[in-house]
VEXLUM-571580 format. One line per 3 residues: for each residue x, y, z of N, C-alpha, C. Coordinates in steps of 0.05 Angstrom, whole numbers, plus 5000, padded with zeros to 4 digits. Atoms other than C-alpha are relative to their C-alpha. Layout:
<pts>
X Y Z X Y Z X Y Z  ...
</pts>
This chain:
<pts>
5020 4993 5021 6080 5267 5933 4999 4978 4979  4994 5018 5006 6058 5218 5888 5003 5010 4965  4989 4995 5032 6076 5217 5805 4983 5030 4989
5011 4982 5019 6018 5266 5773 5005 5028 5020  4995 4970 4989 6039 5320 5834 5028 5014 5004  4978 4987 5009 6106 5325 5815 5003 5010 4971
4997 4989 5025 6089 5347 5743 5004 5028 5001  4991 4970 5002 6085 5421 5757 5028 5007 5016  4972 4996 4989 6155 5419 5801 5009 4992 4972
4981 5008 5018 6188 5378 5742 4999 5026 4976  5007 4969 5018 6162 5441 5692 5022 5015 5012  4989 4976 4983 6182 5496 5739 5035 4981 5006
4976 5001 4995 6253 5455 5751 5016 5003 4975  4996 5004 5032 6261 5444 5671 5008 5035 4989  5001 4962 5022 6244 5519 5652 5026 5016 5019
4975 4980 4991 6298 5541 5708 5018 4991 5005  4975 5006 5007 6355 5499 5693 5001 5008 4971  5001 5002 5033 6341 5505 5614 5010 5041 5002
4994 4977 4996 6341 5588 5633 5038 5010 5005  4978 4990 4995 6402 5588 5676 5026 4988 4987  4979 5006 5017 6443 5546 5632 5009 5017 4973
5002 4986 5018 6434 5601 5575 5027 5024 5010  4978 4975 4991 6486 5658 5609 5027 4981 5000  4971 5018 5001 6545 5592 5610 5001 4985 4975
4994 5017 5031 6528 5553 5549 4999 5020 4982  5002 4984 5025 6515 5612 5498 5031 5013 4991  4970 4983 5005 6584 5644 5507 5016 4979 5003
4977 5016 5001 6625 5585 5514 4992 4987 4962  5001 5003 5029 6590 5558 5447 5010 5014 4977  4991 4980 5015 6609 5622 5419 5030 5004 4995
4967 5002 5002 6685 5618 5440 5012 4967 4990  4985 5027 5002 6688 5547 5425 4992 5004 4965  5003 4995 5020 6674 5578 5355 4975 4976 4987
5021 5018 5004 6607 5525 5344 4975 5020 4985  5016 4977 5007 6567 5581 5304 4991 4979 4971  5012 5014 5024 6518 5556 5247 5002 5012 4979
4998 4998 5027 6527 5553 5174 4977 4997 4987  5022 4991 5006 6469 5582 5131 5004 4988 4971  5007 5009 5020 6446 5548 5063 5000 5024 4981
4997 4964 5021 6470 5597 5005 4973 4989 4985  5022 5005 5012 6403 5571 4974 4978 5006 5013  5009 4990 4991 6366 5595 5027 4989 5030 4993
5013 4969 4999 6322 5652 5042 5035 5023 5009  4973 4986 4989 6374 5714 5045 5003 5011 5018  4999 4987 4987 6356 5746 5101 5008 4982 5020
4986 5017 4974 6386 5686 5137 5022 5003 5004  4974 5010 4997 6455 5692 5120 5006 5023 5019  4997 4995 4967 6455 5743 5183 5009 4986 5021
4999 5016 4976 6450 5693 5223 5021 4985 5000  4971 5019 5004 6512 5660 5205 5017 5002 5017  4976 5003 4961 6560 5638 5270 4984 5010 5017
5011 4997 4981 6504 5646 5305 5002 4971 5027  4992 5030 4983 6511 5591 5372 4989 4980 4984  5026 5024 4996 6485 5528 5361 5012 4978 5013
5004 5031 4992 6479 5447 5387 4990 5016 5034  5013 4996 4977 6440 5491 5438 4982 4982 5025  5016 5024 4982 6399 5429 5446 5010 4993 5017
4989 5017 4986 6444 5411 5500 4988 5017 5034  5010 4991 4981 6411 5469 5544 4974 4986 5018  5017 5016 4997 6349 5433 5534 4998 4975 5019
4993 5013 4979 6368 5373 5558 5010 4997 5015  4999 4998 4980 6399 5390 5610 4982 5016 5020  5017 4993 4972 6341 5420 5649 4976 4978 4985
5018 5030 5004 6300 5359 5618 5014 4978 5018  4986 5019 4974 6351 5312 5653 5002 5007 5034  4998 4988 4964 6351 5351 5726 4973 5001 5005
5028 5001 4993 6279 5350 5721 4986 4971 5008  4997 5019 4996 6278 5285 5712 5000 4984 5022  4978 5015 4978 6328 5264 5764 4981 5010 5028
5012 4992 4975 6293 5313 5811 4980 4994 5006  5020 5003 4990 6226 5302 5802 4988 4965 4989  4999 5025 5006 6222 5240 5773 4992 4975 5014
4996 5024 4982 6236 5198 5833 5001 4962 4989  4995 5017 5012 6263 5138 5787 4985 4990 4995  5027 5010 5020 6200 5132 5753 5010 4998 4977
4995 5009 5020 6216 5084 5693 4986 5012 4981  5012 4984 5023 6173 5111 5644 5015 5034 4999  4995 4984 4999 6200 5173 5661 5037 5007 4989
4966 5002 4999 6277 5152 5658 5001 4987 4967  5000 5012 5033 6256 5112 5581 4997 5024 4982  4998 4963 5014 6237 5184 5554 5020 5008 4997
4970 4974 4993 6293 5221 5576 5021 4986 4989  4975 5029 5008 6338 5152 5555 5003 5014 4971  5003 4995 5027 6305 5161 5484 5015 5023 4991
5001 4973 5011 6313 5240 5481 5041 5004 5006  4970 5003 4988 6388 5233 5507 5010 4996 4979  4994 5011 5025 6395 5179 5458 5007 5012 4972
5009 4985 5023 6370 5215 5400 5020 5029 4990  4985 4979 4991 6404 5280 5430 5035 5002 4995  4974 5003 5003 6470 5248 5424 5012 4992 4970
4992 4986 5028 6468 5235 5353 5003 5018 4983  4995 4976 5012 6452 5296 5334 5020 5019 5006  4975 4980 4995 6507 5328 5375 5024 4984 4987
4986 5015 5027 6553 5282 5337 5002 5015 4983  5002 4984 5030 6528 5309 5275 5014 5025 5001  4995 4970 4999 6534 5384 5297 5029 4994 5007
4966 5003 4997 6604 5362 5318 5019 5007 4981  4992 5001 5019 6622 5341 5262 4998 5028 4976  5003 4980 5018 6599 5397 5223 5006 5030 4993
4998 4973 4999 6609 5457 5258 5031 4994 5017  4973 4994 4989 6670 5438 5294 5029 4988 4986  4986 5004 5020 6709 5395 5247 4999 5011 4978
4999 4978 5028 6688 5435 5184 4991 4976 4986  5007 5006 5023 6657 5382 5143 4966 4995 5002  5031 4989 5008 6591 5402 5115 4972 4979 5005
5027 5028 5002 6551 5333 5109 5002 4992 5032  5004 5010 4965 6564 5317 5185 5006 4978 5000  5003 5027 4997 6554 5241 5203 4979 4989 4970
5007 5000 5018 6539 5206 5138 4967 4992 5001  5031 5007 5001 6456 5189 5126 4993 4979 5010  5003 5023 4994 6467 5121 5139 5006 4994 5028
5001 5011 4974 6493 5121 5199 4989 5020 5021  5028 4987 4978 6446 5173 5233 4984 4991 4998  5024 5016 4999 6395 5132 5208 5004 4972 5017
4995 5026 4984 6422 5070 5242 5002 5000 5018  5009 4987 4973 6432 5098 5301 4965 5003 5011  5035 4992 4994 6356 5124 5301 4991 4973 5000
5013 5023 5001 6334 5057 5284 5001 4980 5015  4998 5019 4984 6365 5016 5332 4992 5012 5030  5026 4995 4981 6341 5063 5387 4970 4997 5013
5029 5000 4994 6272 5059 5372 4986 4977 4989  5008 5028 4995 6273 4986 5355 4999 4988 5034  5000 5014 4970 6301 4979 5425 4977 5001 5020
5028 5002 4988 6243 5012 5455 4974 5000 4982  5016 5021 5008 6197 4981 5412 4998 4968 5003  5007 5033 4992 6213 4912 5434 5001 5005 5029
5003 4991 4973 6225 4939 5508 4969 5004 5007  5018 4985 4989 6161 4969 5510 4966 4988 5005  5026 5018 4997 6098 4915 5501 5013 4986 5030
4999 5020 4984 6128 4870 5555 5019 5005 5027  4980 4991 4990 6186 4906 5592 4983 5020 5019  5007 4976 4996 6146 4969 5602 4966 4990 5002
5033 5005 4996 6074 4935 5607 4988 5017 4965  5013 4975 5025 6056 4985 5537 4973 4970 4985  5020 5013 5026 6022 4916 5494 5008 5006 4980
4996 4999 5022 6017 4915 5425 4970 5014 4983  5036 4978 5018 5944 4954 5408 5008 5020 4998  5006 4967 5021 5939 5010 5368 4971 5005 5000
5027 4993 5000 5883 5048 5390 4999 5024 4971  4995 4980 5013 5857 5094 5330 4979 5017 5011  5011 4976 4983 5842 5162 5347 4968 5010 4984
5026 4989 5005 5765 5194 5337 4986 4968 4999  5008 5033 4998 5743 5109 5342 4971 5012 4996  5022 5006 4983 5687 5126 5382 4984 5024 4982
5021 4984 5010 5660 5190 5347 4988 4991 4964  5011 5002 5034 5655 5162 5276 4985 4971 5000  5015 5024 5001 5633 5087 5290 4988 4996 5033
5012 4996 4980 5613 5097 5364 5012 4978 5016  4987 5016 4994 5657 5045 5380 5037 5006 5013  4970 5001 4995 5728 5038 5410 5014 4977 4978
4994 5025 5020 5771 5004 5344 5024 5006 5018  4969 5000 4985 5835 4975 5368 5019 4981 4978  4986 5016 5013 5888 4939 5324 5023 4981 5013
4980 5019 4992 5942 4884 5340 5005 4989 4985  4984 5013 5016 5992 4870 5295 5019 4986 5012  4983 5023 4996 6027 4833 5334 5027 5009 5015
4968 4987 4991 6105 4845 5370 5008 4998 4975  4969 5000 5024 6148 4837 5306 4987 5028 4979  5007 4980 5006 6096 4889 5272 5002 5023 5007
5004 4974 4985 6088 4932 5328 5027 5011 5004  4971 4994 4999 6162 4932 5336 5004 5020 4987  5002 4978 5019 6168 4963 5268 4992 5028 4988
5011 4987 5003 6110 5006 5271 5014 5018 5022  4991 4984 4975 6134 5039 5337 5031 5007 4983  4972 4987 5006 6205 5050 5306 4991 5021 4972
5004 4979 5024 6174 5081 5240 4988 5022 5017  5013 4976 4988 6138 5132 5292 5027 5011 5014  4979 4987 4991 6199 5145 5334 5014 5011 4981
4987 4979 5013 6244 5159 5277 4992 5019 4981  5024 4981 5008 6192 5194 5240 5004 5028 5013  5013 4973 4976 6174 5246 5295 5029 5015 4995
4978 4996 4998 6253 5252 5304 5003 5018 4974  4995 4986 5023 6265 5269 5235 4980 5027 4987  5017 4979 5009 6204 5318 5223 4993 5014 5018
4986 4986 4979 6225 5356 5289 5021 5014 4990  4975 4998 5016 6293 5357 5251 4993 5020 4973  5010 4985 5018 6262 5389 5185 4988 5024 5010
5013 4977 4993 6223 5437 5219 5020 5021 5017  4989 4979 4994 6274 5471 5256 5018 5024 4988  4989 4984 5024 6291 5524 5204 4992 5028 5006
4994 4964 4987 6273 5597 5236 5002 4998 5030  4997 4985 4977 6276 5628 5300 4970 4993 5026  5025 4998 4979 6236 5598 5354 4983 4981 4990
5026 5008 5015 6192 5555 5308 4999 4964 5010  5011 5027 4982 6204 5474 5330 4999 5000 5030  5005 5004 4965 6217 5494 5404 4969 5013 5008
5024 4987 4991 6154 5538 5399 4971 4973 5000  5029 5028 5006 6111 5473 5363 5009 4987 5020  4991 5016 4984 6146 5431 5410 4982 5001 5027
5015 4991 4972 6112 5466 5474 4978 4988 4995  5033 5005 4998 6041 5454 5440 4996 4968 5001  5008 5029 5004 6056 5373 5421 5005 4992 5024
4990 5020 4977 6092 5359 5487 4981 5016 5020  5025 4995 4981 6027 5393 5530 4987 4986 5000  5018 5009 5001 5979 5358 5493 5000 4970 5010
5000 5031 4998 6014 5290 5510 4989 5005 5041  4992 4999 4968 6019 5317 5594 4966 4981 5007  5026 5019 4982 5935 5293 5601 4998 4975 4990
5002 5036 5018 5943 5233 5544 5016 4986 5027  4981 5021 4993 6000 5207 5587 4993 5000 5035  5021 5017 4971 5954 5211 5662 4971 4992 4983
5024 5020 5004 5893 5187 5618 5010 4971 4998  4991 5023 5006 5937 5129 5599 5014 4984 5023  4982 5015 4982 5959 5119 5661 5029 4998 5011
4978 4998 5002 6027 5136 5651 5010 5027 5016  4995 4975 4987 6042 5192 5701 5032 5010 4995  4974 4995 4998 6116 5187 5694 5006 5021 4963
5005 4987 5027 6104 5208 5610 4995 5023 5005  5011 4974 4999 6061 5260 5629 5021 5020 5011  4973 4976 4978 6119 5294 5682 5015 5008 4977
4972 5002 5021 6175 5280 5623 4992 5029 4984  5020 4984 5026 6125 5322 5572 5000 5027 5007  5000 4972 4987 6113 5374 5625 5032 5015 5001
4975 4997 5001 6187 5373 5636 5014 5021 4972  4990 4987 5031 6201 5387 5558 4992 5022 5001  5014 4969 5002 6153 5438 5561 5020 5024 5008
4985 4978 4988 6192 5477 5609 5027 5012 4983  4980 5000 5021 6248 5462 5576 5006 5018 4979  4994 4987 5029 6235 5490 5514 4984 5026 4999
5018 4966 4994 6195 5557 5540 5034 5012 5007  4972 4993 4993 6267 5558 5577 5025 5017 4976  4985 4999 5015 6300 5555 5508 4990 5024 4986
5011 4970 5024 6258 5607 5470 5001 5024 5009  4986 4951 4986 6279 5667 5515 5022 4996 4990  4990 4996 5018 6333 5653 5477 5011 4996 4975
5005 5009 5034 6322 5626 5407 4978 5015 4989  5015 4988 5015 6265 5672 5399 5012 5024 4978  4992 4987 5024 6275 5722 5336 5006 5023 5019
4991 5015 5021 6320 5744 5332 5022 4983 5022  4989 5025 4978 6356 5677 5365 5034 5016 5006  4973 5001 4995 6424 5675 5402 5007 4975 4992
4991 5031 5002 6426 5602 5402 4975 4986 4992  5014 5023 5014 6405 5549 5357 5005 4971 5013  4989 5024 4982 6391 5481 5379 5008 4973 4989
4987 5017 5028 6419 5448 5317 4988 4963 5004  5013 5026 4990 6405 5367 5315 5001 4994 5026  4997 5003 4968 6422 5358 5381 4981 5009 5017
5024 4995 4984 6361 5387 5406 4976 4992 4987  5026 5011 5023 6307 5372 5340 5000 4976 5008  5006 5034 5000 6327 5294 5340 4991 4996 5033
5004 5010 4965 6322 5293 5422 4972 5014 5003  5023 4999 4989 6258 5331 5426 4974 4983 4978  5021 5010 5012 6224 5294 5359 4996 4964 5014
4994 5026 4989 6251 5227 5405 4993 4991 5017  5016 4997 4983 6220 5250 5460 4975 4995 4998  5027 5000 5006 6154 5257 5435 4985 4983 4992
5004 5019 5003 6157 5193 5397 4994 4979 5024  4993 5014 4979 6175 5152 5459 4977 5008 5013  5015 5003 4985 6123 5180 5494 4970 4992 4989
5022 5008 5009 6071 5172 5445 4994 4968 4998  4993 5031 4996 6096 5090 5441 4986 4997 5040  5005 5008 4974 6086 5092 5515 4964 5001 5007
5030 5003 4983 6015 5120 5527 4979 4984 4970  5017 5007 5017 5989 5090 5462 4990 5023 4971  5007 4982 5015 5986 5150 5423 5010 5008 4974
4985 5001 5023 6024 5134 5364 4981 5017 4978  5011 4991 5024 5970 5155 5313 4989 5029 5010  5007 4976 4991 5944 5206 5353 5022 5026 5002
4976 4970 5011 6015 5248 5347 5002 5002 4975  4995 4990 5024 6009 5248 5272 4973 5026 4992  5020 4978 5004 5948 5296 5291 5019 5027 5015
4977 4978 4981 5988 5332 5350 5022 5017 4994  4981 4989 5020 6043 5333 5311 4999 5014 4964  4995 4993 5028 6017 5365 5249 5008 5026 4985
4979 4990 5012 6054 5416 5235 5021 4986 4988  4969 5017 5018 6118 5368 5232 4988 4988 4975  4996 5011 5030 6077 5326 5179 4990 5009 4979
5011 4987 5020 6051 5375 5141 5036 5015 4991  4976 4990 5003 6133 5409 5134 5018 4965 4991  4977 5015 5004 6154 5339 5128 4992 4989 4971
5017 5004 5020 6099 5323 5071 5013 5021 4979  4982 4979 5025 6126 5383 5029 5024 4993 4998  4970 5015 5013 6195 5360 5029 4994 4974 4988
5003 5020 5024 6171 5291 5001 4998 5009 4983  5024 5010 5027 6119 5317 4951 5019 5028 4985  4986 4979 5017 6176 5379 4929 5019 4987 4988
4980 5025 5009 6226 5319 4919 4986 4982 4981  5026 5013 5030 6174 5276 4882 5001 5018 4978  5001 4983 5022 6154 5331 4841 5022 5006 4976
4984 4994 5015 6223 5353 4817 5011 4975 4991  4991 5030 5019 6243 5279 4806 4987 4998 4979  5023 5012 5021 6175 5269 4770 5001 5015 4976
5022 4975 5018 6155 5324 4727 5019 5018 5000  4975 4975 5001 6218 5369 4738 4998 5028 5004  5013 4975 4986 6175 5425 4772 5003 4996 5031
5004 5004 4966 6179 5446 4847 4965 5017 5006  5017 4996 4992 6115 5456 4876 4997 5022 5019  4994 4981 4987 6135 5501 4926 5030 5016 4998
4981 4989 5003 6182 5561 4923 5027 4990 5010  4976 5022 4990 6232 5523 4969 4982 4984 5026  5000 5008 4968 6228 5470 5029 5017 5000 5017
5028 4997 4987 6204 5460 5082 4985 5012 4997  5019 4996 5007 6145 5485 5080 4995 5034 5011  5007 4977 4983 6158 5555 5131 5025 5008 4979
4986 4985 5021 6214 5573 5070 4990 5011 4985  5024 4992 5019 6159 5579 5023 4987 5031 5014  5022 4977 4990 6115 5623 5062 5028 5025 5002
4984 4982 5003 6182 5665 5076 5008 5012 4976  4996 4984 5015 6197 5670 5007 4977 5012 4978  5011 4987 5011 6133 5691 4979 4990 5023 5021
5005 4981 4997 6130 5751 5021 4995 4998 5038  5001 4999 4969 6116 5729 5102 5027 5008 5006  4975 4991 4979 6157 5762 5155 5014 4966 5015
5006 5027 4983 6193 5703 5192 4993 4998 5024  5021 5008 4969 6154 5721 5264 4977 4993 4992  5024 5008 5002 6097 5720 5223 4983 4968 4996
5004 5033 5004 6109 5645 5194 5003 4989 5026  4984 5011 4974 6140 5632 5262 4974 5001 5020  5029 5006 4989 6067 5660 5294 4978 4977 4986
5021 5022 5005 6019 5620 5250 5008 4978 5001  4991 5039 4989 6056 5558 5254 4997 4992 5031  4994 5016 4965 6062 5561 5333 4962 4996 5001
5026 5002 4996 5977 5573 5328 4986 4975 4987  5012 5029 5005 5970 5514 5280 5011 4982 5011  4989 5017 4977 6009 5476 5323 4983 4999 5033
5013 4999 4977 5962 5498 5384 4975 4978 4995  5028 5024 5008 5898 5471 5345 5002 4976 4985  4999 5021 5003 5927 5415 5321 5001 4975 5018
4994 5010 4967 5955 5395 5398 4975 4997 5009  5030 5002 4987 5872 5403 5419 4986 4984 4986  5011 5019 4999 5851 5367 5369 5008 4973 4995
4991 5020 4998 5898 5312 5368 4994 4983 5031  5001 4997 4971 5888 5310 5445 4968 4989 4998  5029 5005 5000 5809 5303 5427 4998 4977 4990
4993 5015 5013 5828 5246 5380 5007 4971 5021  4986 5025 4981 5854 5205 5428 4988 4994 5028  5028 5009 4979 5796 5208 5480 4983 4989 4997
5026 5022 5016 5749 5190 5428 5005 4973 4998  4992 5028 5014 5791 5135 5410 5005 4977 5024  4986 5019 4974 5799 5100 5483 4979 4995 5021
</pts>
C-alpha cells in the first residue's frame, strides 16, 4: 500500500495501543506513587484531583511510536515527527520526573527546558529546507482570497531557521499551558492534528499526514481516560510532545502560519497568560480572574465539561478554518 493508504491503519493502530496501554500504565504510575500536585491558587474544586496519575503522555506516545514503526514503512517525514514529539516528550518527562518523583516543585530549571526546546527545533529547522526537501517559503494563509494571488515569503535559511524554531517551541509551550482540566489539550489536540492529515497530502507530504492521523488516534486513545473526571494526566511529557508534534509538522508541509489559525485555542490561552502578566507588571491589575484562559471561565461560574466542551468546539472551527487558510494560501 502506498503512504496516504496507510493513514487510516496508522489511526486505528495509534488509538489501540494508546487504549491498551491504559490498564498497565495507569496502575503502575499509581504504585510508582507519580500522582499530580494541584496549585493551592487554583480553582478549588481541583485539589480532588490531587495524586491523580500523571506523565501519562508516555501512553500517547507509545501508540504514536508503533504506529509509526507499523505503518510508517520508514517514511522520513514520518520518522522526523515522531523524532520531534519523542524529543520534546522526553523533556517533559524529565520535568515530571523531577517533580513528581523527586519532590522538587520547579522540576528542570526554565533555562534548561528552554534549551533543550530550542536546540530541537533549530535542528529541524536547519534539517528541514535542504535535508528534508521543505525550502525556505512561507506561504501566507487566505493569500489568494484577499489579493487573489498566492503571496509567498523567503527570508532566507538563517531566518527561516529561527522562524521555524519560534513556531516549534511556541506550539510546544502553548500545548503545555493549555493542559489544565480534564480532557481539554488532548481533546484540541484531535481537532489541530486532523486538520494538518489533508494540509500534509495537499503538501505532498503523505508521511505528515499518517503521523497527524496517528496522534489523532492517539489522543482519542488517551481521553477514554483523561476524560472528566480523568485517571491519568499527561503532565509535560505528553503537552511538550504533542505541541512538538504539531509544530514539526506544520515546518514540514509549510503550514507554519496556518497553525496559529488551527491552533487557536493554544494562542488565544497562551495570549492571556502574556497580557495577565503584562497587565499585573503594568498597571498592577489582572485582567482575568486567573490564567490561562479555561481558569477564568471556571472561576466565574462554568462547569469544567462545560469550558472543556466549548473549547474542544472552538478548537473544531478554528481547525476548518485554519485548514481553509491554507488552501487559499497555496
Amino acid at each position: 500500500m502506498t503512504m496516504d493508504q496507510q493513514i487510516i491503519p496508522a489511526f486505528i493502530v495509534a488509538l489501540a495501543v494508546t487504549l491498551a496501554l491504559g490498564p498497565v500504565a495507569i496502575p503502575l504510575l499509581r504504585r510508582l506513587k507519580l500522582g499530580q500536585s494541584i496549585r493551592n491558587d487554583g480553582p478549588a474544586r481541583h485539589f480532588s484531583k490531587a495524586g491523580t496519575p500523571t506523565m501519562g503522555g508516555v501512553m500517547i506516545l507509545g501508540g504514536l511510536t508503533a504506529a509509526v514503526l507499523v505503518a510508517g514503512r520508514g517514511d522520513i517525514d514520518a520518522l522526523v515527527v515522531l523524532g520531534v514529539a519523542l524529543g520534546f516528550g522526553l523533556i517533559g518527562f524529565l520535568d515530571d520526573f523531577i517533580k513528581v518523583a523527586l519532590k522538587r516543585s520547579l522540576g528542570l530549571r526554565a533555562r534548561e527546558k528552554l534549551l533543550g526546546q530550542l536546540l530541537l527545533a533549530a535542528l529541524l529547522g536547519a534539517l528541514a529546507p535542504v535535508v528534508l526537501d521543505r525550502g525556505t517559503v512561507i506561504t501566507v494563509p487566505f493569500a489568494v482570497l484577499v489579493t487573489g494571488n498566492v503571496v509567498e515569503l523567503d527570508p532566507g535559511p538563517w531566518l527561516y531557521i529561527l522562524f521555524s524554531t519560534v513556531v516549534v517551541v511556541g506550539a510546544a509551550n502553548a500545548v503545555n499551558l493549555t493542559d489544565g482540566l480534564d480532557g481539554l489539550a488532548s481533546g484540541i489536540t484531535v481537532a489541530a492534528a486532523a486538520a494538518f492529515i489533508p494540509i500534509g497530502l495537499l503538501a505532498d507530504r503523505p508521511g505528515v499526514a499518517l503521523t497527524m492521523a496517528a496522534l489523532v488516534g492517539g489522543c482519542l486513545g488517551f481521553l477514554f481516560y483523561n476524560r472528566h473526571p480523568a485517571k491519568v494526566f499527561m503532565g509535560d511529557t505528553g503537552s511538550l510532545a504533542l505541541g512538538g508534534a504539531l509544530g514539526a509538522a506544520a515546518v514540514l508541509t509549510g503550514g507554519e502560519l496556518a497553525l496559529l489559525v488551527i491552533g487557536g485555542v493554544f494562542v488565544l490561552e497562551t495570549l492571556s497568560v502574556i497580557l495577565q502578566v503584562f497587565s499585573f507588571q503594568v498597571f498592577g491589575r489582572r485582567i482575568l480572574r486567573m490564567s490561562p484562559l479555561h481558569h477564568h471561565f471556571e472561576l466565574v461560574g462554568w462547569s469544567e465539561t462545560g469550558v472543556v466542551r466549548a473549547f474542544w468546539l472552538a478548537a473544531v472551527l478554528f481547525a476548518g478554518l485554519g485548514w481553509i487558510g491554507f488552501i487559499t494560501g497555496n
